[in-house]
Wavefront OBJ file of the C-alpha trace (Angstrom):
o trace
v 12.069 19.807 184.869
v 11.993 22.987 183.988
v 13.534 24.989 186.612
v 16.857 22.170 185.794
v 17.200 22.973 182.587
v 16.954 26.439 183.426
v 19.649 25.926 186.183
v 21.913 23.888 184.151
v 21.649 26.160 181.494
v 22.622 29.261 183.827
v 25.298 27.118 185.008
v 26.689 26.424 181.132
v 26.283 30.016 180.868
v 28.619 30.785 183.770
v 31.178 27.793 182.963
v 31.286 29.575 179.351
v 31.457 32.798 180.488
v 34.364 31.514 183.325
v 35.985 30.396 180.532
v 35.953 32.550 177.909
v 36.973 34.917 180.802
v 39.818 32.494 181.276
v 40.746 31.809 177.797
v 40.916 36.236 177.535
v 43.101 36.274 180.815
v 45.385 33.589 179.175
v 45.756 35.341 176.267
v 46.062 38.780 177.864
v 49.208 36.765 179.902
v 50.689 35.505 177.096
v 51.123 38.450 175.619
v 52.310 39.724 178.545
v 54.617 37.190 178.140
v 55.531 37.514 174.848
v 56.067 41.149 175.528
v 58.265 40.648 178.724
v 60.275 38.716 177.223
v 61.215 40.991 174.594
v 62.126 43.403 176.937
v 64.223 41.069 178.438
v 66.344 40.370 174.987
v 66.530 43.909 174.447
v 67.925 44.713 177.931
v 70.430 41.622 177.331
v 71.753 42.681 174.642
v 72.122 45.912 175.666
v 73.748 44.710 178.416
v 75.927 42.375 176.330
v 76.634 45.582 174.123
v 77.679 47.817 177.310
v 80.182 45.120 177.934
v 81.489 44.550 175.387
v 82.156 48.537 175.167
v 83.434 48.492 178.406
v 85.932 45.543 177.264
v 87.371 47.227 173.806
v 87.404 50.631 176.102
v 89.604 48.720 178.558
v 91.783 47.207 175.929
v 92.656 50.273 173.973
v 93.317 52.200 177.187
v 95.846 49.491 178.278
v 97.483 49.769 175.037
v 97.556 53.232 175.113
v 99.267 53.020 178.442
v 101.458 50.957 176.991
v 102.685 52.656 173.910
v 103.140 55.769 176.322
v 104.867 53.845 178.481
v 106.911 53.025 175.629
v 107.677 56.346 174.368
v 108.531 57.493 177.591
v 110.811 54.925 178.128
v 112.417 55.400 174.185
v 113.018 59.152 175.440
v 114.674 58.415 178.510
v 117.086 56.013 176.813
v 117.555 58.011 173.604
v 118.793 60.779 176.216
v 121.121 58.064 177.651
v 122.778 57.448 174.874
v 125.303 60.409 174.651
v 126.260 58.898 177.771
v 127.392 55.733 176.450
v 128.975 57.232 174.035
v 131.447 59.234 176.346
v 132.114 56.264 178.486
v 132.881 54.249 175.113
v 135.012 57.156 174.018
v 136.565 57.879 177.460
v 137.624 54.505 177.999
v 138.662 54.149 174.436
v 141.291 56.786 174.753
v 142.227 56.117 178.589
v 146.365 57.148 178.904
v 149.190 54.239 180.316
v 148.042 54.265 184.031
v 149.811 53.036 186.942
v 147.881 49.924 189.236
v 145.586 52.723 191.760
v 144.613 54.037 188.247
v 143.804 51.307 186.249
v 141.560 50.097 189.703
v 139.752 53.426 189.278
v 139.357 52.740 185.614
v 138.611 49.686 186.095
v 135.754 50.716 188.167
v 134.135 53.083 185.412
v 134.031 49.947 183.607
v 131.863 48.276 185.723
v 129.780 51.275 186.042
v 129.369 51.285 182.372
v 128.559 47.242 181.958
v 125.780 48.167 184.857
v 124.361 50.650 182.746
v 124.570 48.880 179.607
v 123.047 45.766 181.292
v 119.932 48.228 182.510
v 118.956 49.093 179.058
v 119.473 45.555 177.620
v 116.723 44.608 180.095
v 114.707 47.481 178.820
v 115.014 46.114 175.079
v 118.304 48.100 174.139
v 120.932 46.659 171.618
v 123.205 47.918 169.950
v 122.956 47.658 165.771
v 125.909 45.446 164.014
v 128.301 47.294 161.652
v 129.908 44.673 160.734
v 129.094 43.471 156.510
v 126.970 45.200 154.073
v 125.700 48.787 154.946
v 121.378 48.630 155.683
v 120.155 52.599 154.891
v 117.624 51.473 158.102
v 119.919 50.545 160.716
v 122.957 52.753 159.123
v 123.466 56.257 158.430
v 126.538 56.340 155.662
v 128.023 60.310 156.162
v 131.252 59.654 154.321
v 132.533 56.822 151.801
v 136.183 56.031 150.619
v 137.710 53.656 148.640
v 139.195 50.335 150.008
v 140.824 47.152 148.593
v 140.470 45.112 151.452
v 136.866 46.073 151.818
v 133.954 45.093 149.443
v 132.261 48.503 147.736
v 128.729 49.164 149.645
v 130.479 47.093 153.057
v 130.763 49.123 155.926
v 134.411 50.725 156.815
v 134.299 52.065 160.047
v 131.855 52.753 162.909
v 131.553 56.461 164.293
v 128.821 56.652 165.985
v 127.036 53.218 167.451
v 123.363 52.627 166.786
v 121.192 51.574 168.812
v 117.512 49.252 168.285
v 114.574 49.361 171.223
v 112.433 46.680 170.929
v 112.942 45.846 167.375
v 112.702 49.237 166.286
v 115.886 51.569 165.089
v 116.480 54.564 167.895
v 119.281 55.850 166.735
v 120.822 54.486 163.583
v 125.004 54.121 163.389
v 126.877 56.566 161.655
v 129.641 54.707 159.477
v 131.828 54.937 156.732
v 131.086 52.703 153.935
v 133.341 51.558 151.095
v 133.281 52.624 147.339
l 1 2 3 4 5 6 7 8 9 10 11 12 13 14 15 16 17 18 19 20 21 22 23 24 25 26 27 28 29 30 31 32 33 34 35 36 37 38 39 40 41 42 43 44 45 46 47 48 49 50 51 52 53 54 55 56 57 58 59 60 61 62 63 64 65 66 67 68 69 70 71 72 73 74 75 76 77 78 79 80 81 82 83 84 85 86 87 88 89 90 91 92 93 94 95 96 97 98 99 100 101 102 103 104 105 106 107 108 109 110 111 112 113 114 115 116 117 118 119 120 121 122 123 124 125 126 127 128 129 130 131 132 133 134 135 136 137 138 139 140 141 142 143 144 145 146 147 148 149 150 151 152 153 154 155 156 157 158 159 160 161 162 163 164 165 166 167 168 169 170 171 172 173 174 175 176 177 178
């Protein structure tokens, strides 16, 4: 009976040492595991950072674009203006014409109303002098006294101002009341 017990006990032996060798390897695994899966976090959220960077990067270059896009297009019109101005005051002091004339006129017109209607669509309009002078949409360089008008009320209009997108371009030059 011996040489059984001796057997069975060399077999215990190797079913321990099996799985103690097992139980290492598992535990040796799991912290391979453990560990992989911390590098995985970390390389997620790096990745997650790096987008997000990318994202805001892309954003504030858009708007960027945009507000130079902007400016650009603020410089172009404020250069148009002077323009407008001359058709205003060219058709404002047009002489007594005879019928070809007033066709030719008439065509300036349109020519201005196109040009006007371009900048509309680009966020041009014109600032209102009519009531109550505003010192940021108005730029007062002379007063006088009036009856008919109320004191700090806008007289006259001579130069038009002009808003882009909400903001003042140009302000209007007026005469205001005392």
């Amino acid at each position: 009976m011996e040489p059984i017990a001796e057997e069975q006990l060399n077999g215990a032996e190797s079913v321990e040492l099996d799985a103690a060798a097992l139980l290492d390897t598992v535990a040796r695994l799991e912290s391979e595991l453990a560990e992989a899966r911390q590098e995985c976090a970390e390389i997620t959220e790096k990745s997650q950072r790096l987008a997000a960077e990318f994202q805001n990067s892309r954003r504030r270059q858009e708007r960027q674009l945009a507000e130079e896009m902007e400016r650009v297009s603020a410089h172009i019109i404020k250069r148009l203006l002077p323009v407008i101005d001359d058709f205003d005051l060219a058709l404002a002091n047009t002489p007594p014409l005879d019928e070809a004339q007033q066709a030719w006129v008439e065509g300036l017109i349109q020519i201005q109303r196109k040009l006007r209607s371009v900048l509309e669509e680009e966020g041009l309009t014109p600032i209102t002098t009519d009531g109550a002078f505003d010192p940021t949409l108005h730029e007062a360089i002379a007063s006088a006294p009036s009856d008919e008008i109320e004191s700090g009320h806008i007289i006259e209009t001579l130069r038009s101002g002009y808003m882009l997108k909400g903001r003042v371009l140009r302000p209007a030059l007026v005469r205001v009341a005392l």
